[in-house]
C-alpha positions in Angstrom: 1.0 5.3 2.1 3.3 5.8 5.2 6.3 7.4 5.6 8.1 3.7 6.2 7.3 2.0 3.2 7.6 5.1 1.0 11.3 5.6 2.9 11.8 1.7 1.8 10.6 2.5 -1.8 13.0 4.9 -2.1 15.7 3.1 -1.1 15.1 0.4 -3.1 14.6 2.6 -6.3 18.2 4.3 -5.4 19.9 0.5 -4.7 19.1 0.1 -8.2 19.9 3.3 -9.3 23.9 3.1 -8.2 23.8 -0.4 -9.4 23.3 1.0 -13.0 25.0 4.0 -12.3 27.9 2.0 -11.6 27.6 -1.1 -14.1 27.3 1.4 -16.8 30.6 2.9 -15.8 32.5 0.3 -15.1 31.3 -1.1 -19.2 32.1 1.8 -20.3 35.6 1.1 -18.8 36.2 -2.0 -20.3 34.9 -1.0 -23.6 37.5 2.1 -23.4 40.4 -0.2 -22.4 41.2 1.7 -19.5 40.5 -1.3 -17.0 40.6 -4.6 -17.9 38.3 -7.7 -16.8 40.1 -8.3 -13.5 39.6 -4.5 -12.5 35.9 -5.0 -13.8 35.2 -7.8 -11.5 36.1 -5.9 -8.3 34.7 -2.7 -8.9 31.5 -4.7 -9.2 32.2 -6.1 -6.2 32.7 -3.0 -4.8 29.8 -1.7 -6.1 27.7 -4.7 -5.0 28.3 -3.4 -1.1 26.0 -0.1 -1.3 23.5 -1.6 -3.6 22.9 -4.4 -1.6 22.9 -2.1 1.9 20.4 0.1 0.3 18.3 -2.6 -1.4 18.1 -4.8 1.9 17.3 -2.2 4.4 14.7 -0.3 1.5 13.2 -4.0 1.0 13.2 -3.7 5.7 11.4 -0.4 5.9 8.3 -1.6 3.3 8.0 -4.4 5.4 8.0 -3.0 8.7 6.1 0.1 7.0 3.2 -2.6 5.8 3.0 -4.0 9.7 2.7 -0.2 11.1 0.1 0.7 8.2 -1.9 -2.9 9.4 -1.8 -1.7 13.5 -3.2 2.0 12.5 -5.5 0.1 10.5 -6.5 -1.7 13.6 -6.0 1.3 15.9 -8.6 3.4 13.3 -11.3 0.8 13.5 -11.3 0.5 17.1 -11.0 4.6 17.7 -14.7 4.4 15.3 -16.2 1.9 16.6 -15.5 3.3 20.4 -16.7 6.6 18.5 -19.6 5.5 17.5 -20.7 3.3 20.2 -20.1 6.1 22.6 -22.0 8.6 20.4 -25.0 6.7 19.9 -25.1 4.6 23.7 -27.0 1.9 22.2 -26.4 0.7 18.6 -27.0 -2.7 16.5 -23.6 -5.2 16.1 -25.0 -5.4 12.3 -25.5 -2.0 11.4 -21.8 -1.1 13.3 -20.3 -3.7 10.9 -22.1 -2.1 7.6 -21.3 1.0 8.4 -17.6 0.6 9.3 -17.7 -1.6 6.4 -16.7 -4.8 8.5 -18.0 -8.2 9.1 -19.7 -9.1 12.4 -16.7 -11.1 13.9 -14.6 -8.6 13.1 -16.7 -6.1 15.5 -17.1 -8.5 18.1 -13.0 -8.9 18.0 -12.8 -5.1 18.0 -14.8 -5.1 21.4 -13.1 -7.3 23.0 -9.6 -5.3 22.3 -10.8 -2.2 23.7 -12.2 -4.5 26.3 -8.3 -5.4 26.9 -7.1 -2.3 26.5 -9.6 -1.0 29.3 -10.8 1.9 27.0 -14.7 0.5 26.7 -17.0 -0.4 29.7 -20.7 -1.3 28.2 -22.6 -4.3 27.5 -23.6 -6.5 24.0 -26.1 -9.0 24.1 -24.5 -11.0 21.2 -27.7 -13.1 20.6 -30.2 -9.6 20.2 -27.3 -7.7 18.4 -27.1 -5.0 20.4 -23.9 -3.0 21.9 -24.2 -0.7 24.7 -22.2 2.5 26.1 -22.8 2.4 29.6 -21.0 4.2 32.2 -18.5 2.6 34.1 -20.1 3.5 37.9 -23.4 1.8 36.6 -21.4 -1.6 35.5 -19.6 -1.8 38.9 -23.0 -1.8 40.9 -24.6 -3.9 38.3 -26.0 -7.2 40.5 -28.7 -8.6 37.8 -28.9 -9.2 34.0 -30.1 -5.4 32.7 -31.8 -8.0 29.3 -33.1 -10.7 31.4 -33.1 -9.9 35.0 -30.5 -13.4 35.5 -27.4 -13.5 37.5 -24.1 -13.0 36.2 -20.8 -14.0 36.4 -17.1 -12.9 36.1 -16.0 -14.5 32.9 -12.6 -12.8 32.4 -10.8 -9.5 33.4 -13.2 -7.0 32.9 -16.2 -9.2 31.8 -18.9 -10.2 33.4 -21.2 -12.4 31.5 -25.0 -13.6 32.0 -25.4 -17.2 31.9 -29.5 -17.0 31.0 -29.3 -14.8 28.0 -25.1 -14.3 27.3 -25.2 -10.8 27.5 -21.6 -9.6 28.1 -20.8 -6.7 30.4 -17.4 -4.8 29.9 -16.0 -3.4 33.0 -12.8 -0.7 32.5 
């Protein structure tokens, strides 16, 4: 769990903690006869003020701690599949997605981040399977297909795809 939702957690647990803190009190007041229902009313009012600051922002920080734990999520994945990729130089699209424990679309959407993010430069051959490492120096002098042999096009910032077999090339 991160520190942002726990933090939230806890202030949610301590919102309701004043608020029977201080509703047992101010019963206990009543019952005793030393305020009466009017007093009662805005000392619950007051009260209301802290409880509801720490229940909103606790109820703020396990939100905003769920959307940080979902990025590092994302950030994780695309650390070990760069990891791997790297490691290996040459490794099946199916077998990535078992062993990372992923489906197949979510590897493909994986590449193409690092892709953005200009930390990857290899080539997949989506129809075969098969992702690549390659170094970036190779890429940049690449002229033909390395699958097929066919010419190949710029298809987007930092991909350059052929149009025989689909092969996608990933340039940092």
């Amino acid at each position: 769990m991160n520190t942002g939702r726990l933090v939230g957690i806890i202030l949610i647990v301590v919102g309701f903690g004043v608020a029977v803190i201080a509703g047992l009190w101010l019963a206990l007041q009543v019952s005793s006869e030393q305020l009466g229902a009017g007093g009662a009313v805005v000392g619950a009012g007051i009260a209301f003020i802290p409880v509801a600051l720490l229940v909103g922002f606790g109820i703020f920080m396990y939100v905003q701690g769920g959307k940080e734990a979902v990025e590092e999520s994302s950030m994780q994945q695309q650390r070990r599949l760069l990891d791997i990729v790297k490691s290996r130089g040459q490794v099946s699209v199916s077998d990535l997605a078992l062993e990372m424990r992923i489906s197949v679309d979510t590897v493909k959407d994986l590449v193409h981040q690092l892709v953005g993010l200009q930390v990857f430069s290899g080539y997949v051959n989506w129809q075969d399977g098969t992702l690549y490492s390659s170094d970036a120096s190779q890429l940049r002098e690449l002229e033909k297909c390395k699958n097929c042999g066919g010419e190949i096009n710029l298809a987007g910032k930092g991909v350059v795809v052929c149009k025989f077999c689909g092969t996608e090339y990933f340039l940092p």
